[in-house]
N, C-alpha and C positions, 0 to 999 in steps of 0.2 A: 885449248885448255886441256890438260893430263888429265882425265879424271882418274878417282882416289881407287883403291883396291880394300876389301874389307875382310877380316879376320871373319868368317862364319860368325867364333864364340864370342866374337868382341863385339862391342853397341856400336852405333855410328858416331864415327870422326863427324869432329865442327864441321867442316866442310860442306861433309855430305847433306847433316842437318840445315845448313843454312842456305846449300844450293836448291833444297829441297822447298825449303821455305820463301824463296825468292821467286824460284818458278812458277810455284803455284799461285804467289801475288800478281805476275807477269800475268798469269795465265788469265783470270779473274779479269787485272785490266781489257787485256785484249777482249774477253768474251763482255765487260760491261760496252765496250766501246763498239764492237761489235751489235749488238741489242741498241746501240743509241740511233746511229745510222740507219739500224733497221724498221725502227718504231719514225723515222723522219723527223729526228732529235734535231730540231734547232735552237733550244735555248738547255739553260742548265738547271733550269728550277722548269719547265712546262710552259714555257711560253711559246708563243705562233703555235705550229700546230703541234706541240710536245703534248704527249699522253702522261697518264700514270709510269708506264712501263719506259717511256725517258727519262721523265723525274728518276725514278729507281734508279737507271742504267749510269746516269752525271754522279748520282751520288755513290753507287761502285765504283767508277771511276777515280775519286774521292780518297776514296778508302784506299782502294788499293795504293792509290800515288802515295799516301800522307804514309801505309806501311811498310811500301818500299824504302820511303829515301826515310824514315825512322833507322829501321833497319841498317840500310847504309852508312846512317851515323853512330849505331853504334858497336855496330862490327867491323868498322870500319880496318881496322887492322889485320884483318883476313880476306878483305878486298883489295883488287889493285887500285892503288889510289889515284893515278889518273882519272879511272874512268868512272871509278864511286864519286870523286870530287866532282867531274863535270857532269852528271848526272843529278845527284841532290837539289842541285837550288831551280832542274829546271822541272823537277817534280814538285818540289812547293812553289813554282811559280803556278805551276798548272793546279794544280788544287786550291790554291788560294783566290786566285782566278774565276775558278768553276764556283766557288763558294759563297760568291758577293752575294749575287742574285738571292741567291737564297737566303742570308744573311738579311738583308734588309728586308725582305716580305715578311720574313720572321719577326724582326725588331718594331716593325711598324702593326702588326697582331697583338706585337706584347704591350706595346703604347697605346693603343686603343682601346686593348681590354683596360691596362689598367687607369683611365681616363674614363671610359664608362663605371669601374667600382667606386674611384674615387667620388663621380658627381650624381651617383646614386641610384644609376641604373642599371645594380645589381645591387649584392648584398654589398655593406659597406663594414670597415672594422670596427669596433667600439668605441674606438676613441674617436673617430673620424663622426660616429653619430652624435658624439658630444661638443662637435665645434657651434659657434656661434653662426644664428640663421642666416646672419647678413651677409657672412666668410662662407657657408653652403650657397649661399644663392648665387654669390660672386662666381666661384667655380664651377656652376650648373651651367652658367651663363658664358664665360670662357672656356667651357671642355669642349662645346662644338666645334668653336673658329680653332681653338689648338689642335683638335681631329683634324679639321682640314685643312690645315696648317701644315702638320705632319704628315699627313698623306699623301699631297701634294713635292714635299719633299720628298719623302720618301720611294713616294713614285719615282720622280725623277732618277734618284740615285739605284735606284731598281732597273729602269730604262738603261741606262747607261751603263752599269755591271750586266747586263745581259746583251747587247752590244759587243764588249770587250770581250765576253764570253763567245760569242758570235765570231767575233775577229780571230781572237785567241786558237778557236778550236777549225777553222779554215788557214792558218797562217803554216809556214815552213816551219817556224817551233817547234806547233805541234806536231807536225807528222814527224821530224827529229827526233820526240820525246816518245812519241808510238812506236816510231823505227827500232828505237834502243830498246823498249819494253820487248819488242818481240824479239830480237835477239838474247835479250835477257830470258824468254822463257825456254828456250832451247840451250843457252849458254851462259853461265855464273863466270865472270870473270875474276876468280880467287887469286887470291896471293902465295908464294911459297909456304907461306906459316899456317896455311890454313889448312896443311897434312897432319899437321902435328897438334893444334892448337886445341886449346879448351875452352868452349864457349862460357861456361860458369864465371871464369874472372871478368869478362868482358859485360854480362847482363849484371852480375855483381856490381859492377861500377856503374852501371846505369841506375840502378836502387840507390844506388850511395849517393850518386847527386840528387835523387828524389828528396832522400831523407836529408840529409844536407841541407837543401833547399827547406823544407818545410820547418827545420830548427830553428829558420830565418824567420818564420811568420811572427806576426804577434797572437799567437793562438792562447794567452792567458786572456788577452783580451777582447781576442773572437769568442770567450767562453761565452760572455754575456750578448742575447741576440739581439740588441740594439747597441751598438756602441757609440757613447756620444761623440768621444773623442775621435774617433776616426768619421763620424758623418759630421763633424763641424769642419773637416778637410774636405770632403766629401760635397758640401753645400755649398764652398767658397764660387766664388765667382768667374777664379781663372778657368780662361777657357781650353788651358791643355789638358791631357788624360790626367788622370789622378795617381801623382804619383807611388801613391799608397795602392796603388790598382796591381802595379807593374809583377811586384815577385808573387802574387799570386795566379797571375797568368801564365809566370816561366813555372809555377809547378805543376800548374794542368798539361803544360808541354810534357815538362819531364816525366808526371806521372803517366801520359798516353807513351811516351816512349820506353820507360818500365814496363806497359802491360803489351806493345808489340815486342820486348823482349821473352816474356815470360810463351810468348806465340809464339817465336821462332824455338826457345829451348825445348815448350813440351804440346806444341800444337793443339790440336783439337780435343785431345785427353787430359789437358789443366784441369781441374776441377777451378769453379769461379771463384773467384775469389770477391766474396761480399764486400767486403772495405771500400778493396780498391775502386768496386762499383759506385758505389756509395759516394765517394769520396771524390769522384771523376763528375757524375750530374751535379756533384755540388759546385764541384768550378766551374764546370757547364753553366748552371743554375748564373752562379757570380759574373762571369767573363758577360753572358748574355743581359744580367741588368744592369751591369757597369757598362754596358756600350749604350744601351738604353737613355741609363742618365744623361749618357753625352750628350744622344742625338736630342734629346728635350731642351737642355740646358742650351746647344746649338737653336734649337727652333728659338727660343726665348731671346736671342739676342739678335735675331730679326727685322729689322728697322723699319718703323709705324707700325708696327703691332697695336691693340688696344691693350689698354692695362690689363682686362680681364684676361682675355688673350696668356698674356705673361703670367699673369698669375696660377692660372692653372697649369701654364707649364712649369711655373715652380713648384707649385705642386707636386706634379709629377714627376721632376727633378728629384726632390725628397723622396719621393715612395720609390725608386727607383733605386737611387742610395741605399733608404732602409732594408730594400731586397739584396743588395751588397753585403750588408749587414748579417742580413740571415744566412745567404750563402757560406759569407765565414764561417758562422757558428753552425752550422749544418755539418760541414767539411769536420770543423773540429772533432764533432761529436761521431762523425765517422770517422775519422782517423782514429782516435784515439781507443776506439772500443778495443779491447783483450783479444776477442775473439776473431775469426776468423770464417764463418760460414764456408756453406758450399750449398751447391744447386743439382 
């Protein structure tokens, strides 16, 4: 690859910026995967004998994958397309991969907590103290077997994403997907246009499908933080994703590929941008108790369960939802603020 030549008085060429931003990704990967092998990383969330310091290392590994092939997709016009194309989907295989384990230890925390507020052993909400004793005692009575219910599951699907992850990270794939990382940190493979090019139209248009995207929400009706009408879709019975779930999930995409934009244009000296923070845990927030609802509303259909059993998993089905709920209106009310902080 030619590298670029720079005018002293001139700033730097796309190029430069983004070979600069790419390396240093590369570079991160290598040194997290590096610390994985070292700390005797066999799982991607700390399992067998993973420490603190592997948890860390899977989840840099993470990062860096999910800011490379971002990147890749949205600069992609200043990459050579060959090798941006074969590269992107095997870094979100690997991140996604890496991510299960973790994913579900998580999801099975958030169901447990919210199974112990619901059935009283915590604090409970107002209105939740206002139900009839016989409908409390029902759900006291089914929140343990639904604990262990879910646990059990959740185990499993825990076990088995940390396995894959196991396989994943000993398989020719990976070392393929390593291989290319570390040439990538010594070597950007650019395109002719990426002499010339200006990165601004390129992260421009990654905003503009943000914003795009988000015109699409129904955020008159995230205004209000229970909404009936979307948790009466929300409560139904079918057991695919909701499809009311879906374009809020492509904007947590797009908005995390907006803010590794804003990385590559002005690195470490952006000033933070509050919104966008704000605005990101809320899909966070969303995405995590909409997967939630699922995995409940899955337990719930279960076969011999006891009614109690089910019931508390509807329960929790619903609080689950209604955290859907707030997540919208959370996002809304960060989005939409005037202002713009810094840190």
């Amino acid at each position: 690859m030619a590298k670029q030549h720079l005018d002293p008085a001139a700033g730097p060429v796309a190029g430069d910026t983004l070979e600069a931003y790419l390396q240093n990704q590369a570079t991160e990967f290598l040194r997290a995967l590096r610390q994985h092998r070292e700390t005797g990383g066999t799982s991607s969330n700390g399992g067998g004998n993973g420490t603190e310091e592997t948890v860390d290392a899977a989840r840099a590994l993470r990062r860096s994958a999910r800011r490379i092939s971002g990147t890749l997709h949205t600069f992609r016009p200043l990459l050579d397309t060959d090798w941006s194309e074969g590269m992107r989907p095997e870094l979100a295989w690997l991140s996604g991969t890496l991510a299960r384990e973790h994913a579900y230890a998580a999801r099975l925390d958030r169901l447990l907590g919210a199974l112990n507020r619901l059935s009283g052993c915590s604090p409970i909400p107002a209105q939740a103290a206002s139900e009839p004793r016989q409908e409390k005692s029902t759900l006291t009575v089914g929140a343990a077997k639904a604990g262990a219910l879910l646990e059990r599951q959740m185990t499993l699907a825990r076990t088995r994403a940390h396995s894959a992850a196991l396989q994943a990270l000993g398989s020719s794939r990976f070392h393929a997907v390593a291989d290319s990382v570390a040439v990538l940190a010594s070597e950007v493979p650019l395109s002719p246009a990426a002499s010339s090019a200006d990165l601004k139209p390129l992260a421009a248009a990654a905003e503009g499908r943000l914003t795009d995207a988000i015109a699409g929400l129904p955020l008159v009706s995230a205004g209000h933080p229970y909404n009936a009408e979307a948790l009466v879709h929300g409560l139904s019975a079918d057991p695919a994703p909701q499809p009311q779930d879906a374009p809020w999930h492509q904007v947590r995409l797009l908005l995390r590929l907006h803010r590794y934009a804003r990385e590559v244009m002005y690195g470490t000296e952006s000033p933070v941008d509050v919104r966008l923070l704000n605005a990101g845990q809320a899909l966070d927030r969303h995405r995590d108790a909409a997967e939630a609802a699922t995995a409940a509303a899955s337990a719930a259909r279960t076969p011999r369960i006891a009614p109690a059993t089910a019931y508390a998993l509807g329960v929790l089905h619903a609080d689950q939802r209604h955290e859907v709920e707030a997540a919208r209106f959370a996002f809304r009310q960060a989005w939409l603020k005037e202002t713009v902080g810094t840190s």
